[in-house]
Short mmCIF file of the C-alpha atoms (twelve columns), coordinates in Angstrom:
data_MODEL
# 
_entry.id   MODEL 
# 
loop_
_atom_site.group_PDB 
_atom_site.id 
_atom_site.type_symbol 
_atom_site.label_atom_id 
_atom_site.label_alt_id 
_atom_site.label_comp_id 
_atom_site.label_asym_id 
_atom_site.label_seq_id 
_atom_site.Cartn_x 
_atom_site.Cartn_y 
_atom_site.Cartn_z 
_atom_site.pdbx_PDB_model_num 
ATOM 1   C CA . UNK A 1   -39.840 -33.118 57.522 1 
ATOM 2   C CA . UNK A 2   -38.309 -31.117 60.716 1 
ATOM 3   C CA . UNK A 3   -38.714 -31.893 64.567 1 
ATOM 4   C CA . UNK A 4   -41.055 -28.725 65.386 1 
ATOM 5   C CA . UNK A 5   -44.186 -29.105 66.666 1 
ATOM 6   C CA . UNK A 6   -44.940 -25.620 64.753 1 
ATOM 7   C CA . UNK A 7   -43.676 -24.046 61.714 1 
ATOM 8   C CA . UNK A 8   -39.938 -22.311 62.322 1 
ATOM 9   C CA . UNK A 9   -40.291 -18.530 62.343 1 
ATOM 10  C CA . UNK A 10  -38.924 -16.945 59.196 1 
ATOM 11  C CA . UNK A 11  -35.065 -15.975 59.829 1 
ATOM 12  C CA . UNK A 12  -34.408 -12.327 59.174 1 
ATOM 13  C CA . UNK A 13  -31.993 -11.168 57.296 1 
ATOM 14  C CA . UNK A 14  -30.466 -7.620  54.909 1 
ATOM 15  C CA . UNK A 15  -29.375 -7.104  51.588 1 
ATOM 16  C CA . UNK A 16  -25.438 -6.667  51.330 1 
ATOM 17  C CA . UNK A 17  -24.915 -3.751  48.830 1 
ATOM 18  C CA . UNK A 18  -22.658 -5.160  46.071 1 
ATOM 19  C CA . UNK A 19  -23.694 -8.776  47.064 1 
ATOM 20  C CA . UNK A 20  -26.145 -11.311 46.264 1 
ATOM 21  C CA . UNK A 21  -25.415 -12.354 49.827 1 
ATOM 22  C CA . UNK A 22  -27.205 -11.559 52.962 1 
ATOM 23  C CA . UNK A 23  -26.669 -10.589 56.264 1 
ATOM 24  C CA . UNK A 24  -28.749 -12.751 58.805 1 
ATOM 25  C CA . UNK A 25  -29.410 -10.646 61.742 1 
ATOM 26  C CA . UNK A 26  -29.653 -12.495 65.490 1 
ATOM 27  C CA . UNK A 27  -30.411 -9.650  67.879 1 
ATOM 28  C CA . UNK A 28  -30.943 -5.750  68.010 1 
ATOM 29  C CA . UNK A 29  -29.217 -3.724  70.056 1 
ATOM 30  C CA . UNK A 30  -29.908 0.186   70.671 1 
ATOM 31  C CA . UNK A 31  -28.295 2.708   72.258 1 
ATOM 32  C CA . UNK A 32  -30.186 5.453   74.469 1 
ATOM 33  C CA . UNK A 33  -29.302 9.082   74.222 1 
ATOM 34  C CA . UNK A 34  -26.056 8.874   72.520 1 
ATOM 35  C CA . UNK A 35  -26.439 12.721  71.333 1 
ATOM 36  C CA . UNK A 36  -25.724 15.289  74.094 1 
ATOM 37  C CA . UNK A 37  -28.480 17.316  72.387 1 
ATOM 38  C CA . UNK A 38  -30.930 14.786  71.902 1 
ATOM 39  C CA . UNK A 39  -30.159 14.168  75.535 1 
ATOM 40  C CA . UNK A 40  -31.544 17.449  76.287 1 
ATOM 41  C CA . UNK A 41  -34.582 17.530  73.983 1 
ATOM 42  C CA . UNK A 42  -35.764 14.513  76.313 1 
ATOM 43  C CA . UNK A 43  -34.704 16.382  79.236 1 
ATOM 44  C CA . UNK A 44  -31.709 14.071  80.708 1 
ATOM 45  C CA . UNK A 45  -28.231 15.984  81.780 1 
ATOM 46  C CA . UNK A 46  -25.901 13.480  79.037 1 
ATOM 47  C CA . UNK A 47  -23.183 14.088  81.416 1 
ATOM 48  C CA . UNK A 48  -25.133 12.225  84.032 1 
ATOM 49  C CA . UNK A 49  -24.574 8.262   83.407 1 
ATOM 50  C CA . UNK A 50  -22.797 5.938   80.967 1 
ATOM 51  C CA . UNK A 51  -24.407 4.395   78.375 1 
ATOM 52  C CA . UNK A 52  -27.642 2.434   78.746 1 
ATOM 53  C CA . UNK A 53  -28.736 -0.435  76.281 1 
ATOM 54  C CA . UNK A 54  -32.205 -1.816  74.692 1 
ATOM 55  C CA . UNK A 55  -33.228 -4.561  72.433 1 
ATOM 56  C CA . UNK A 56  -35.464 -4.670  69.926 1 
ATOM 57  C CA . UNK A 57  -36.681 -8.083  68.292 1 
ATOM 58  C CA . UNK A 58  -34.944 -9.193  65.042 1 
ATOM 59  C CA . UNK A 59  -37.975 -9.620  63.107 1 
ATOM 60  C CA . UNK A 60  -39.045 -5.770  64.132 1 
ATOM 61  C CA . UNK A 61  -36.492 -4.631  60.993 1 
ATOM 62  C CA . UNK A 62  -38.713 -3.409  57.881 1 
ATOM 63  C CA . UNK A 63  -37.044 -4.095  54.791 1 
ATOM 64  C CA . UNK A 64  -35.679 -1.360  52.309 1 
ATOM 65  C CA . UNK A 65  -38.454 -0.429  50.186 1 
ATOM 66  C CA . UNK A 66  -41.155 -1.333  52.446 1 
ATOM 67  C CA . UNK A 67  -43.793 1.299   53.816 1 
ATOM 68  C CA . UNK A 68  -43.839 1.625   57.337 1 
ATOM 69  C CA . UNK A 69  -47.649 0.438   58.279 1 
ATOM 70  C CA . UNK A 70  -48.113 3.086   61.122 1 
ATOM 71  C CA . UNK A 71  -48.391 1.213   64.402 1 
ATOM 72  C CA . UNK A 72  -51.448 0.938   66.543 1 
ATOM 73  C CA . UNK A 73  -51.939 1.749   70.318 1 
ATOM 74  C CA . UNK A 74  -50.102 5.056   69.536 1 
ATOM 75  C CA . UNK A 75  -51.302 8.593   68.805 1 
ATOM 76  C CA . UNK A 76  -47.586 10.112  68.935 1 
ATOM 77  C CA . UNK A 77  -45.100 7.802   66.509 1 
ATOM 78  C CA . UNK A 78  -41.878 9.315   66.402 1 
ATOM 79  C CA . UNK A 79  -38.969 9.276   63.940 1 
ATOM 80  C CA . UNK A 80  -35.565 8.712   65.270 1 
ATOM 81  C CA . UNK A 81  -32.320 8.528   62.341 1 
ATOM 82  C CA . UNK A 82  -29.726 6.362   63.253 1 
ATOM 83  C CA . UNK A 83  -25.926 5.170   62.094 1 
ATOM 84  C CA . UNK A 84  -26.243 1.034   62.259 1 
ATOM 85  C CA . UNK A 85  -23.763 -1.611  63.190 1 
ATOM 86  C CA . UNK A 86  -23.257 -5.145  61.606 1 
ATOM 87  C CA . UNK A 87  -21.056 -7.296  63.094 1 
ATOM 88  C CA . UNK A 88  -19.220 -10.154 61.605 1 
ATOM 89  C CA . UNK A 89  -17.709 -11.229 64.693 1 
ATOM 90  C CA . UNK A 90  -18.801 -11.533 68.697 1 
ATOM 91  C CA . UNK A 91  -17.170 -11.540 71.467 1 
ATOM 92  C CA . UNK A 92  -16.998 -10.872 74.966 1 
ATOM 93  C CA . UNK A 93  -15.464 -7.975  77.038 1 
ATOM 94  C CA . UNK A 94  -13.909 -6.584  73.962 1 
ATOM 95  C CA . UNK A 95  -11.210 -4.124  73.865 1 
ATOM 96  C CA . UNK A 96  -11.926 -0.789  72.899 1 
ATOM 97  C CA . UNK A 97  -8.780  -0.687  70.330 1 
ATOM 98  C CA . UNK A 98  -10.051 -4.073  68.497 1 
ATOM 99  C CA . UNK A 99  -13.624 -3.620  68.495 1 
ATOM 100 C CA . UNK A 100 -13.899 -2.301  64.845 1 
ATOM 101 C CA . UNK A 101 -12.001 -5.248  64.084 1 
ATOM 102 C CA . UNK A 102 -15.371 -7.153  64.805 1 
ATOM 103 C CA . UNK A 103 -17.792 -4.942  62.559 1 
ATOM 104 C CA . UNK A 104 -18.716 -6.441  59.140 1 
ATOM 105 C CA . UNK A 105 -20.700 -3.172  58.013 1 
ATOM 106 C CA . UNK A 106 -22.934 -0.449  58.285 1 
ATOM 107 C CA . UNK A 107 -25.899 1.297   57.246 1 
ATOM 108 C CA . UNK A 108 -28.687 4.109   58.354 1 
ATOM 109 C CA . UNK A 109 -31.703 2.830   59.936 1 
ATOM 110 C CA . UNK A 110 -34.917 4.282   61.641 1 
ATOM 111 C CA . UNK A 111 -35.655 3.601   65.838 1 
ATOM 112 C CA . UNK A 112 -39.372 4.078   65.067 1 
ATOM 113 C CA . UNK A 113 -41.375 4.833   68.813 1 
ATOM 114 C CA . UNK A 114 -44.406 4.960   69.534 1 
ATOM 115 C CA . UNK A 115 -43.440 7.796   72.377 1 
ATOM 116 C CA . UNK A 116 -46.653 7.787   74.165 1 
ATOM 117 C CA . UNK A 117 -46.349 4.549   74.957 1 
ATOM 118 C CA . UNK A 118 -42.541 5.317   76.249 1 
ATOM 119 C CA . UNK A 119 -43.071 8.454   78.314 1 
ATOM 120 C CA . UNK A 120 -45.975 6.654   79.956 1 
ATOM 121 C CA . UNK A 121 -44.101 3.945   80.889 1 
ATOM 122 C CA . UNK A 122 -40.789 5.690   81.685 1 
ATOM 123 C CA . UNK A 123 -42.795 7.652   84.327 1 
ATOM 124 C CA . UNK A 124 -44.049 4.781   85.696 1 
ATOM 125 C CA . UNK A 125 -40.281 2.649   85.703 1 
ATOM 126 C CA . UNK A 126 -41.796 0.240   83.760 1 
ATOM 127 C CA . UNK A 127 -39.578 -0.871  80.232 1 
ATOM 128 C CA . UNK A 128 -39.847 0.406   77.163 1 
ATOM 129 C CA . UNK A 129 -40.781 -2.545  74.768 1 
ATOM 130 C CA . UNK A 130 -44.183 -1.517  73.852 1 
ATOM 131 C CA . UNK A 131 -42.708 1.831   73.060 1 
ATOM 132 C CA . UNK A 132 -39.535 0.463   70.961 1 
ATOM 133 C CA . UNK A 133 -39.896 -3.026  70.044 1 
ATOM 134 C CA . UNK A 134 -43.415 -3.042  68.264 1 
ATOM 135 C CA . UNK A 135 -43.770 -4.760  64.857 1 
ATOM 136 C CA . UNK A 136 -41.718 -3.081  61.930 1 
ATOM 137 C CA . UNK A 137 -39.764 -0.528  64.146 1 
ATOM 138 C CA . UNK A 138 -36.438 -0.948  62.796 1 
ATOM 139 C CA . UNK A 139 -36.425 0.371   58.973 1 
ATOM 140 C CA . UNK A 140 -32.855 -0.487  57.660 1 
ATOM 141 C CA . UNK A 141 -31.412 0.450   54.728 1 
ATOM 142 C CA . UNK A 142 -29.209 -2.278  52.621 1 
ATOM 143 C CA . UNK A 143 -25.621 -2.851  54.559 1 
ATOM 144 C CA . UNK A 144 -22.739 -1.297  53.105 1 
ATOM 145 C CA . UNK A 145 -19.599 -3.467  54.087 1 
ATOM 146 C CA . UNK A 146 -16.930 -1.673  55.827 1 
ATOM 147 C CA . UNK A 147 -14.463 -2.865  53.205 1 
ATOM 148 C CA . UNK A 148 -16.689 -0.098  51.091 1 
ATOM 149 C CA . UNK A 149 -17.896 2.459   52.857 1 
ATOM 150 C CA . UNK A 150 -15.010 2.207   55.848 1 
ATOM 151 C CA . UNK A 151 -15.680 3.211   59.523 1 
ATOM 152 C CA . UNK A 152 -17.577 6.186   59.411 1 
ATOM 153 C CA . UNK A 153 -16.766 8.649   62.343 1 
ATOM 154 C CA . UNK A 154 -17.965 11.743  61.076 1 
ATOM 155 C CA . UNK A 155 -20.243 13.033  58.282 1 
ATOM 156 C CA . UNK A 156 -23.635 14.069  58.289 1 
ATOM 157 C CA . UNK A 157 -26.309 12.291  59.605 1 
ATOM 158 C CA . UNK A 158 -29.979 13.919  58.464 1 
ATOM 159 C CA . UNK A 159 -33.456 12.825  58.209 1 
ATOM 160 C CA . UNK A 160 -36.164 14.946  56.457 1 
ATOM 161 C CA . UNK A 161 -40.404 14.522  56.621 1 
ATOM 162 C CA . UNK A 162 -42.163 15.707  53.407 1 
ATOM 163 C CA . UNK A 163 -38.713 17.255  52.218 1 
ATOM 164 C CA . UNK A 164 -38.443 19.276  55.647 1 
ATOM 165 C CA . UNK A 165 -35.119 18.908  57.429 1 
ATOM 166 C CA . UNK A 166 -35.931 17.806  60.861 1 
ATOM 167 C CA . UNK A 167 -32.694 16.186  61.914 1 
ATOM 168 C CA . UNK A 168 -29.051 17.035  61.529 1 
ATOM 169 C CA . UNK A 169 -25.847 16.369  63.329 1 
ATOM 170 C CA . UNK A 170 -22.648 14.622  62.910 1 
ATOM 171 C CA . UNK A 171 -21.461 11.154  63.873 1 
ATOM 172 C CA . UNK A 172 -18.687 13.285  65.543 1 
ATOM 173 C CA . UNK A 173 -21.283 14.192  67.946 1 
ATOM 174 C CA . UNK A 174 -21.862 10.576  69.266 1 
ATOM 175 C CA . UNK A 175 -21.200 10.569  73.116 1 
ATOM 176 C CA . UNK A 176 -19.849 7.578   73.009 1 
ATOM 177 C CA . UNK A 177 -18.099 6.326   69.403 1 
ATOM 178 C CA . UNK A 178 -18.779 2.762   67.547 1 
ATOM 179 C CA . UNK A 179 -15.725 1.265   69.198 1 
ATOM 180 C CA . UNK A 180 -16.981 2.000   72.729 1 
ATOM 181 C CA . UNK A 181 -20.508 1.244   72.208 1 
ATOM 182 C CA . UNK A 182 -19.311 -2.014  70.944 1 
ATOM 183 C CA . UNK A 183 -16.539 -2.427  74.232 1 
ATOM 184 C CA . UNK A 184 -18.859 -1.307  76.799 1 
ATOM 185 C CA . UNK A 185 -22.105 -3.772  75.207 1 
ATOM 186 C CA . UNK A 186 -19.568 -6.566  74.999 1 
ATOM 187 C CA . UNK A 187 -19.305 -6.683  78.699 1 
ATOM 188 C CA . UNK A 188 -22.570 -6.554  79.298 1 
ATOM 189 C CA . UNK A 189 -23.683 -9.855  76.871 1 
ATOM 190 C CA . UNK A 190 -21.378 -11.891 74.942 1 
ATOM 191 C CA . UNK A 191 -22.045 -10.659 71.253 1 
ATOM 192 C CA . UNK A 192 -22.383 -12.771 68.158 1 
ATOM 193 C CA . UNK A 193 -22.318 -12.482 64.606 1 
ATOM 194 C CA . UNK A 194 -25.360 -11.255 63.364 1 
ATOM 195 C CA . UNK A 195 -25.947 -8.876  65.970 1 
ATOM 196 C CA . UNK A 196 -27.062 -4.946  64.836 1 
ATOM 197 C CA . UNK A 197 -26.439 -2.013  66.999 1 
ATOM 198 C CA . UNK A 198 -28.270 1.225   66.352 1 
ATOM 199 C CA . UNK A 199 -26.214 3.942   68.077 1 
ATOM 200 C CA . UNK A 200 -28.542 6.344   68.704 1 
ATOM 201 C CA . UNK A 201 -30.433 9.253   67.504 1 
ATOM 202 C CA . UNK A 202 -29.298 13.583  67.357 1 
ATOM 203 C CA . UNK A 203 -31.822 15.822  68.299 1 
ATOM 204 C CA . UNK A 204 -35.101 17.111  65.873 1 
ATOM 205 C CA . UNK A 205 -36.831 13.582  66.932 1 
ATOM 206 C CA . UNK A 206 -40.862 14.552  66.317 1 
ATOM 207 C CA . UNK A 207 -43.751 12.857  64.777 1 
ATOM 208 C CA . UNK A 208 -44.976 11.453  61.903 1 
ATOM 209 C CA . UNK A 209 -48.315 10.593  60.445 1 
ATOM 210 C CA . UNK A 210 -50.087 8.285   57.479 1 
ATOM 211 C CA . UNK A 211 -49.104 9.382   54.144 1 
ATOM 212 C CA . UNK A 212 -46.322 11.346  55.449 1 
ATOM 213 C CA . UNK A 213 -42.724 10.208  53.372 1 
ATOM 214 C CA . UNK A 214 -39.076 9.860   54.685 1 
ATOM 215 C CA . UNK A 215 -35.874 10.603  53.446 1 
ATOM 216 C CA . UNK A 216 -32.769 9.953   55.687 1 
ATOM 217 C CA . UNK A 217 -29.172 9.388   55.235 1 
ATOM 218 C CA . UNK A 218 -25.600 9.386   56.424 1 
ATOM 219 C CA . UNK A 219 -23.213 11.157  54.069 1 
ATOM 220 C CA . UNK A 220 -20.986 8.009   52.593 1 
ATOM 221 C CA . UNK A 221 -22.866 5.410   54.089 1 
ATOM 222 C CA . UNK A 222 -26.005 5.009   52.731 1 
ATOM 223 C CA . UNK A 223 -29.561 6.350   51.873 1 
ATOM 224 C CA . UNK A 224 -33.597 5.433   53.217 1 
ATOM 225 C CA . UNK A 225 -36.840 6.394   51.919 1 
ATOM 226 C CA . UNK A 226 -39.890 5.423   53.272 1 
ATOM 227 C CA . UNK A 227 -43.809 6.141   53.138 1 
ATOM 228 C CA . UNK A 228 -45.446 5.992   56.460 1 
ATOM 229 C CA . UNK A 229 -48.592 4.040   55.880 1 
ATOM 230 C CA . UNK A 230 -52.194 3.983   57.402 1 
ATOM 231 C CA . UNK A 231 -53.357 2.943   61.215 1 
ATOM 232 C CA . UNK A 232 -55.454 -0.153  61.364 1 
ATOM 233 C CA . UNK A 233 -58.753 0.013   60.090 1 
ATOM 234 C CA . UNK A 234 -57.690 3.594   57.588 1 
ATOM 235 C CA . UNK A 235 -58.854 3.181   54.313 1 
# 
């Protein structure tokens, strides 16, 4: 017996590689434009403002393993490879030279958009949700603690479609590193354990359809395969 008038939602939560623990995820925080050449490729001057910040919902991660059921609303679904941050602890206004202090762990995840929907709305000044925070579009690989893997600030980031390379950089690209992004979010909202931050994407973003499979990776960090499944209503 509980005190809700409606069944809880489910709590979401990642496998810990190495663990039969796992890490319960509160909130998802991304990073916009974090690669001067993705920058570009979208047609912003990186030099021109700091970083900006959007959320996606918790329950919007897709589980290793899992297809990725292709979204509807959307005729243009795009693929964007990402280095993701766990944190085991929060904070606010957090100094730059402590904030990896706060990280529990790491892995490679996907910021799946649906970028008609964001261009559309972008032009218009509206937000992005429908375009980044739509069911299942945050595929995460397992979490590597940083007691395993380290903090990763350099090595290859890549993602391929049907065994084609179509992104590849190096997290010594990132505009701004892990320890800033986590600084300059922390005094912005007060961070808690739990949290994820994806950090942002290289250039070679483009589209994907059903049927279409995944790879992606950051070199000592971790793997992700996925099969992008049918629209509603394919057979």
């Amino acid at each position: 017996m509980n005190d809700f008038v409606i069944d809880a939602p489910a709590s979401v939560s990642l496998p810990i590689v190495g663990s039969n623990a796992r890490f319960p995820v509160r909130r998802i925080y991304c990073v916009g434009r974090n690669y001067a050449d993705h920058a570009v490729e979208m047609g912003i001057d990186p030099r021109s403002e700091p970083p900006f910040f959007f959320l996606k919902p918790a329950d919007a991660v897709l589980q290793p393993g899992e297809s990725f059921p292709y979204p509807p609303g959307s005729q243009n679904v795009h693929h964007e490879v990402e280095l993701v941050v766990a944190l085991g602890q929060g904070g606010k206004d957090i100094p730059f030279a402590a904030a990896l202090d706060h990280v529990f762990g790491y892995t490679v995840g996907l910021d799946m958009t649906r970028r008609d929907l964001q261009l559309a709305a972008r032009a218009k000044g509206r937000p992005w949700d429908v375009g980044k925070a739509f069911d299942h579009s945050a595929p995460l690989a397992a979490l590597v603690p940083a007691a395993i893997c380290g903090h990763p600030n350099q090595g290859r980031i890549w993602l391929d479609v049907n065994g084609a390379r179509r992104q590849s950089a190096d997290l010594r690209d990132l505009i701004w590193p892990v320890a800033e992004v986590i600084g300059l979010l922390s005094q912005l909202f007060e961070l808690r354990p739990g949290d994820i931050i994806m950090t942002g994407t290289p250039a070679g973003v483009g589209p994907v359809v059903p049927g279409d499979s995944v790879e992606a990776g950051i070199d000592g960090v971790a793997t992700l395969s996925l099969v992008i499944g049918g629209r509603d209503g394919d057979h």
